[in-house]
N, CA and C atoms as a LAMMPS dump frame, in Angstrom:
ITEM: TIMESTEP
0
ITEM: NUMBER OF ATOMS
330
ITEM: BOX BOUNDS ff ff ff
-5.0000000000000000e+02 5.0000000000000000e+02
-5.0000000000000000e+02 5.0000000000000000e+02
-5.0000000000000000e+02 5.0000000000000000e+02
ITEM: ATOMS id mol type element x y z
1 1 1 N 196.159 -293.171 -241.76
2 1 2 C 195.838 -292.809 -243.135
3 1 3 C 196.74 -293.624 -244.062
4 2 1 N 195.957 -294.568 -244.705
5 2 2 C 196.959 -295.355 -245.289
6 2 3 C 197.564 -294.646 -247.1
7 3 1 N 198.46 -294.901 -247.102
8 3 2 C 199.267 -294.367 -248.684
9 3 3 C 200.105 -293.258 -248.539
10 4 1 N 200.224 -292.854 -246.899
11 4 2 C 201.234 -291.512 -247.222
12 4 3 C 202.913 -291.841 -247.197
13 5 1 N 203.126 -290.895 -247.913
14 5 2 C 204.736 -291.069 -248.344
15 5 3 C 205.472 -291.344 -247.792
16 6 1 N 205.2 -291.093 -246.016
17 6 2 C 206.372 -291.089 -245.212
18 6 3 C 206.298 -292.921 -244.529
19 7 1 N 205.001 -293.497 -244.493
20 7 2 C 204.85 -294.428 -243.779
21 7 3 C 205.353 -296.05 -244.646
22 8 1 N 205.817 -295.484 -246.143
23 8 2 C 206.167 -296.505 -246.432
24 8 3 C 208.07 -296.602 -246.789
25 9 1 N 208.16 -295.779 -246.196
26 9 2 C 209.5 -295.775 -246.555
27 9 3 C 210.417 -296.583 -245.779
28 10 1 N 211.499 -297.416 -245.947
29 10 2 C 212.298 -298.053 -244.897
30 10 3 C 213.567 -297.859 -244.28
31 11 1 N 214.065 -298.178 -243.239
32 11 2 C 215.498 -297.324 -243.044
33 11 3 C 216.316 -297.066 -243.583
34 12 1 N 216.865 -298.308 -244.738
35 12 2 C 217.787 -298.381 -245.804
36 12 3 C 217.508 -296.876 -246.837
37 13 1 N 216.574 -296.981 -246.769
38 13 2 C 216.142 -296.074 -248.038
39 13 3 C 215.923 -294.744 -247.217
40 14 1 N 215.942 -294.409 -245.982
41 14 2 C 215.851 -293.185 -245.327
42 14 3 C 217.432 -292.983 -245.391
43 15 1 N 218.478 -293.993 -244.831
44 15 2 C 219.672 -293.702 -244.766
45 15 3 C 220.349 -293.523 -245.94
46 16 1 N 220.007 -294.002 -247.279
47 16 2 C 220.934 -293.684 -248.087
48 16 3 C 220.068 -292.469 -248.548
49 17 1 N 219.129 -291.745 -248.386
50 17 2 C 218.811 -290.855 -249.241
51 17 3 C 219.517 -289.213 -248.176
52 18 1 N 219.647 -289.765 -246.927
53 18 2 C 220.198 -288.787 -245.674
54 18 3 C 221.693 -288.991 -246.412
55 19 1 N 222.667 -289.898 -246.93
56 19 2 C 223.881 -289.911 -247.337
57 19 3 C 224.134 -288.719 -248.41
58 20 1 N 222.882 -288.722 -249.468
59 20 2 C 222.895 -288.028 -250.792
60 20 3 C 223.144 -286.282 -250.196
61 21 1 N 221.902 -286.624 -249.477
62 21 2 C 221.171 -285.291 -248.335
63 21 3 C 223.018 -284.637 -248.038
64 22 1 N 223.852 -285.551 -247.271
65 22 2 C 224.822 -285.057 -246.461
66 22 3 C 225.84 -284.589 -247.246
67 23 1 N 226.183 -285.065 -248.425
68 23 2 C 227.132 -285.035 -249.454
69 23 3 C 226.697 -283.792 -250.106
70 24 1 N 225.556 -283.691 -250.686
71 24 2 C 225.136 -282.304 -251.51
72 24 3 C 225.336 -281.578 -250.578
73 25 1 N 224.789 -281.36 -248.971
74 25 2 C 225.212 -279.95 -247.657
75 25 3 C 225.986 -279.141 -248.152
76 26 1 N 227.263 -280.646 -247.879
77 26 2 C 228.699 -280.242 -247.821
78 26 3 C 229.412 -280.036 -248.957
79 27 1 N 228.811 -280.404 -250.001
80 27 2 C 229.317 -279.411 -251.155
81 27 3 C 229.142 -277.94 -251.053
82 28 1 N 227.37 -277.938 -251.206
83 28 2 C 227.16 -276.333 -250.911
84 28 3 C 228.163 -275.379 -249.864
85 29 1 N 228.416 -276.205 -249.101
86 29 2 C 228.731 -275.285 -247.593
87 29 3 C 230.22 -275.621 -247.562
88 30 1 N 230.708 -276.481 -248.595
89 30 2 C 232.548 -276.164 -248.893
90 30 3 C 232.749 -275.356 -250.236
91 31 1 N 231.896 -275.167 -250.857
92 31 2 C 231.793 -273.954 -251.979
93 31 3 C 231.12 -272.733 -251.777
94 32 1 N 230.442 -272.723 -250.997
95 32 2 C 229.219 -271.332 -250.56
96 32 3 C 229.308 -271.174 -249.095
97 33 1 N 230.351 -270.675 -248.445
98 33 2 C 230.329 -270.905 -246.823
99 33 3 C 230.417 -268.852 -246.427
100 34 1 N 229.736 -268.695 -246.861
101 34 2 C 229.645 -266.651 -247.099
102 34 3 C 228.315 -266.611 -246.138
103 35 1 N 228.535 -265.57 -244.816
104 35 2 C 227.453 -265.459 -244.115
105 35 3 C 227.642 -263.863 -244.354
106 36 1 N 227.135 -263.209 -245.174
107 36 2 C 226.944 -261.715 -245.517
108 36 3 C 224.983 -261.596 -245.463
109 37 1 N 224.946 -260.195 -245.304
110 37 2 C 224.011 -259.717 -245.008
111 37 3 C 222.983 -259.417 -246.683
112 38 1 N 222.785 -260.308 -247.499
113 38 2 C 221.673 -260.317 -248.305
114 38 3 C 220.909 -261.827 -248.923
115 39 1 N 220.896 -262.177 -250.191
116 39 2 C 220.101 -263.295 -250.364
117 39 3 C 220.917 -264.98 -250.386
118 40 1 N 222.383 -264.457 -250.459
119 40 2 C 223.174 -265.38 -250.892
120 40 3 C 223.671 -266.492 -249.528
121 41 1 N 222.917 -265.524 -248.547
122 41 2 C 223.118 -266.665 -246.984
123 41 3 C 222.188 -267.679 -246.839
124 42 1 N 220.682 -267.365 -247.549
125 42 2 C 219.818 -268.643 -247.772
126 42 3 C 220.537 -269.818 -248.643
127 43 1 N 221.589 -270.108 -249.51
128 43 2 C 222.3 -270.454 -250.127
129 43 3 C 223.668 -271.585 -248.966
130 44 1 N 223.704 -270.697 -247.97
131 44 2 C 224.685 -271.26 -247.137
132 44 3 C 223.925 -272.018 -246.256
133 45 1 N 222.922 -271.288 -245.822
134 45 2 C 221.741 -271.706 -244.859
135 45 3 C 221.379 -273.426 -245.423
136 46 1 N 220.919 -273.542 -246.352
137 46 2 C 220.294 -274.28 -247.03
138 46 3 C 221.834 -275.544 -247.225
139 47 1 N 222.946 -275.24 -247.358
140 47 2 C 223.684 -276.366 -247.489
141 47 3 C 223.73 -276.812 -246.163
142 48 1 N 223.916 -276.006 -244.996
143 48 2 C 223.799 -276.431 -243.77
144 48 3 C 222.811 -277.186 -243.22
145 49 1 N 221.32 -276.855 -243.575
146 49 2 C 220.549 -277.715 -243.455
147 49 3 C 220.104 -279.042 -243.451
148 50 1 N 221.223 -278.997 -245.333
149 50 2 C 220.97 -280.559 -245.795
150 50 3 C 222.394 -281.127 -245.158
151 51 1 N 223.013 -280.591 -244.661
152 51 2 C 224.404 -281.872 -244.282
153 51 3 C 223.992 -281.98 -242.864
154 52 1 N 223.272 -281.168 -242.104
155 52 2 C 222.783 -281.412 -240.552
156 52 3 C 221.655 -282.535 -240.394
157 53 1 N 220.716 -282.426 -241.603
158 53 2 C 219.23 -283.568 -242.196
159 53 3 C 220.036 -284.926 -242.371
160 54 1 N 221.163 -284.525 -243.266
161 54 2 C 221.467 -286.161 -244.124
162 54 3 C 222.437 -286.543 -242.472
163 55 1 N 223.394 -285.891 -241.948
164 55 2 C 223.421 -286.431 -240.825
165 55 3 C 222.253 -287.033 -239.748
166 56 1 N 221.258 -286.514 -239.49
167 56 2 C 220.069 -286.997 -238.892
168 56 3 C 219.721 -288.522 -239.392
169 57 1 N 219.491 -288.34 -240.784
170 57 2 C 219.04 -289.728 -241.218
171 57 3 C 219.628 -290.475 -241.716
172 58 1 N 221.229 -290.158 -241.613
173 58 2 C 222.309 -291.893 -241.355
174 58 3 C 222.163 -291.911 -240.276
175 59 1 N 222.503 -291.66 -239.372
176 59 2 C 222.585 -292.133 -237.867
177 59 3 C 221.223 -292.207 -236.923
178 60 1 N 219.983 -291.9 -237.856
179 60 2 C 219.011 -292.203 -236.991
180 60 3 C 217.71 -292.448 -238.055
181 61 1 N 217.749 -293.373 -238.965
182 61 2 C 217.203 -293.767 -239.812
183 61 3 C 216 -294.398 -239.365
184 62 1 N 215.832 -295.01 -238.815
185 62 2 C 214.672 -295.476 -237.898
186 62 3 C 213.624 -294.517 -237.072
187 63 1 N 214.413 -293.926 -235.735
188 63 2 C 213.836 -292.661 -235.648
189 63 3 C 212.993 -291.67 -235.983
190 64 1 N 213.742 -291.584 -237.282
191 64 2 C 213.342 -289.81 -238.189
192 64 3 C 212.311 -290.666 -239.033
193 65 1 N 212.678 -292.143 -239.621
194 65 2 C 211.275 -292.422 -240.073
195 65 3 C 209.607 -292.21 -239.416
196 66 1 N 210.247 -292.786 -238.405
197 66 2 C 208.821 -293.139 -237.412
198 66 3 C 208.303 -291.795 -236.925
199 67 1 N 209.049 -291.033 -236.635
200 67 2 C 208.463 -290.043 -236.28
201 67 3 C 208.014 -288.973 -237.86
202 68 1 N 208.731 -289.351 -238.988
203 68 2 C 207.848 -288.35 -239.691
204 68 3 C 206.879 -289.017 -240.296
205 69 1 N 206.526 -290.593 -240.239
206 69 2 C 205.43 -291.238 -239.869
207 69 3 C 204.435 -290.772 -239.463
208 70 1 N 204.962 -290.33 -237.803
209 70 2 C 203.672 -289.875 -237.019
210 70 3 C 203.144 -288.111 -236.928
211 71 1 N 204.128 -287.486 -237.925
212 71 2 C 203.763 -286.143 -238.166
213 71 3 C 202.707 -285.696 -238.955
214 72 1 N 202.192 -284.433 -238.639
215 72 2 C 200.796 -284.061 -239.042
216 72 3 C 201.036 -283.81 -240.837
217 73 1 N 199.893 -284.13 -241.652
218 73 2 C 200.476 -283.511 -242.875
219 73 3 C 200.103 -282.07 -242.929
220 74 1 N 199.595 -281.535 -242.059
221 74 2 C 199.79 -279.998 -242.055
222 74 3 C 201.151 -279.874 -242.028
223 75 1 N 201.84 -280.516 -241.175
224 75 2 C 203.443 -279.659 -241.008
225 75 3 C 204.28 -279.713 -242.089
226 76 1 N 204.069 -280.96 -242.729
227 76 2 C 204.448 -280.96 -244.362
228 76 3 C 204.312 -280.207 -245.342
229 77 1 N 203.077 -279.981 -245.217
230 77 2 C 202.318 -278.694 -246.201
231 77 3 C 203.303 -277.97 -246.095
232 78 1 N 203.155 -277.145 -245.041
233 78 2 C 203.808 -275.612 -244.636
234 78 3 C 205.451 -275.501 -244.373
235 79 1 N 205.951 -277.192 -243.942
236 79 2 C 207.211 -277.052 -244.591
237 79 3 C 207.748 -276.859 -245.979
238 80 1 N 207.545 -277.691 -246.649
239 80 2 C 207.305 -277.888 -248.054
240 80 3 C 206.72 -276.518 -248.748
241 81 1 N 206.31 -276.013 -248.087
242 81 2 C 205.808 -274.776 -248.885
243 81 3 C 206.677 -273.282 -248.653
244 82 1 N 207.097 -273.564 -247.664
245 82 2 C 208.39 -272.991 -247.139
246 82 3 C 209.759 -273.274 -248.055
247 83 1 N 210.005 -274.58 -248.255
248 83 2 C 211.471 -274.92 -249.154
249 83 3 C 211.197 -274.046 -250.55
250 84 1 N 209.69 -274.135 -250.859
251 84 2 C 209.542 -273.947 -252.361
252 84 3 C 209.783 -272.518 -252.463
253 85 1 N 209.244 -271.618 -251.501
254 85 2 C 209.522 -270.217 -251.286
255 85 3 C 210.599 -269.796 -251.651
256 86 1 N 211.75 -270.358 -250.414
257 86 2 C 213.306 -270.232 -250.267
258 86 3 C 213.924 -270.949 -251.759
259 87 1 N 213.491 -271.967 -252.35
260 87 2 C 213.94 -272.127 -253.728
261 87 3 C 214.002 -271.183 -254.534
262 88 1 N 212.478 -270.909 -255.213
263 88 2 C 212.156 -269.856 -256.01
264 88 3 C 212.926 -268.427 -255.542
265 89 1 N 213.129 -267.881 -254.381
266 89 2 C 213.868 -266.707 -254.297
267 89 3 C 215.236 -267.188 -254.825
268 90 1 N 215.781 -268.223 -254.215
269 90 2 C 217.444 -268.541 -254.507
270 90 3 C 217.411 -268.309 -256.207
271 91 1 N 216.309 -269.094 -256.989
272 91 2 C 216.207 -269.43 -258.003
273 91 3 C 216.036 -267.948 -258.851
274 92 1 N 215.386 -267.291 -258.915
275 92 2 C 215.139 -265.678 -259.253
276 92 3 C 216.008 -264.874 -259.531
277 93 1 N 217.184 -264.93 -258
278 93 2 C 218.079 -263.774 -257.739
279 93 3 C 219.365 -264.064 -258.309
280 94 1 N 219.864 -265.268 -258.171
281 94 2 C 220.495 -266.231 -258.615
282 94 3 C 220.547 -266.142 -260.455
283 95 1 N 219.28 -265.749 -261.342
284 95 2 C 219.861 -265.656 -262.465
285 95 3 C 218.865 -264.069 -262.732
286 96 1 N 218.696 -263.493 -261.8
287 96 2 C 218.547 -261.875 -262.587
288 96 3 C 219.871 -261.229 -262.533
289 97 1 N 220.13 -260.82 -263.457
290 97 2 C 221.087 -259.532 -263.621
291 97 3 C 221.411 -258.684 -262.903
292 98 1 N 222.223 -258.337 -262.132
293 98 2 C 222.292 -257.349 -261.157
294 98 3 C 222.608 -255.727 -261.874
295 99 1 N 222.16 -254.712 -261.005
296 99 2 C 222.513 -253.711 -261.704
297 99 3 C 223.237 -253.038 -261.87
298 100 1 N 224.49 -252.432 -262.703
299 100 2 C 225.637 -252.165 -263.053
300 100 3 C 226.525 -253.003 -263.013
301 101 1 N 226.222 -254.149 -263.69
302 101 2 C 227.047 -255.428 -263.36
303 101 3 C 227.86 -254.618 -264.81
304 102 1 N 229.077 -255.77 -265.226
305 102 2 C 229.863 -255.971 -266.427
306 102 3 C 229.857 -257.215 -266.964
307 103 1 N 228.63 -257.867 -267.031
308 103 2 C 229.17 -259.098 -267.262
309 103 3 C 229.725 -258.983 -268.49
310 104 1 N 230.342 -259.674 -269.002
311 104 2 C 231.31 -259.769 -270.417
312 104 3 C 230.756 -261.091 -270.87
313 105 1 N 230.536 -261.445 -271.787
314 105 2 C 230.391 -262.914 -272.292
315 105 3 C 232.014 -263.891 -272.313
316 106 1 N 232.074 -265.109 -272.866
317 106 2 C 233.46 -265.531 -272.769
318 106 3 C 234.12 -264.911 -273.617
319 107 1 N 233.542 -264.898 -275.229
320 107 2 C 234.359 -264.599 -276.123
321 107 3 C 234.644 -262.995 -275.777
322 108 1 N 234.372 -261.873 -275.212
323 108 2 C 234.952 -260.988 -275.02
324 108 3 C 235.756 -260.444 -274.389
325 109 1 N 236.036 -261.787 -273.179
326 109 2 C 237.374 -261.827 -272.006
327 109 3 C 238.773 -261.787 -272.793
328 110 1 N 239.149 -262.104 -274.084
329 110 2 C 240.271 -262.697 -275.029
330 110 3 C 240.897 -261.224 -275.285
């Protein structure tokens, strides 16, 4: 199937985008490294992911091309539709208000 996203991409450009991939992880997962029992472990989950991915595709840039080359775009779909899920929840919970919070604004910390 010619024009899909994955088949034109080249190693250079798989490996430095796996570098970006590895660097953002390990931010998340040296600032957010909390494995507790509610929404804030998809958060840890998710930095782990990307520094385990961006490791994958420096050191096997070739590889991970070709083979997500030869992957179905069903599995894309339903991955991809999966990240957007796990976004939107992170994204939701992340700025609703919790209940009986205190937040204070700045100027009322003084």
């Amino acid at each position: 199937m010619p024009g899909r996203l994955y088949d034109a991409q080249i190693p250079p450009v798989v490996y430095l985008s796996g570098a970006l991939m590895f660097v953002g992880g390990l931010a998340v997962v040296r600032a957010h490294n909390l494995w507790t029992r509610d929404w804030t472990v998809l958060v840890t989950l998710s930095g782990w992911a990307s520094l385990v991915l961006g490791l994958i595709r420096m050191f096997a840039a070739s590889q991970y091309r070709r083979a997500a080359a030869d992957g179905s775009p069903v599995f894309f779909i339903v991955v991809e539709g999966l990240l957007l899920l796990v976004g939107l929840v992170i994204t939701f919970k992340s700025y609703r208000r919790a209940e009986g919070s205190d937040r204070r604004e700045p100027t009322d910390l003084q």
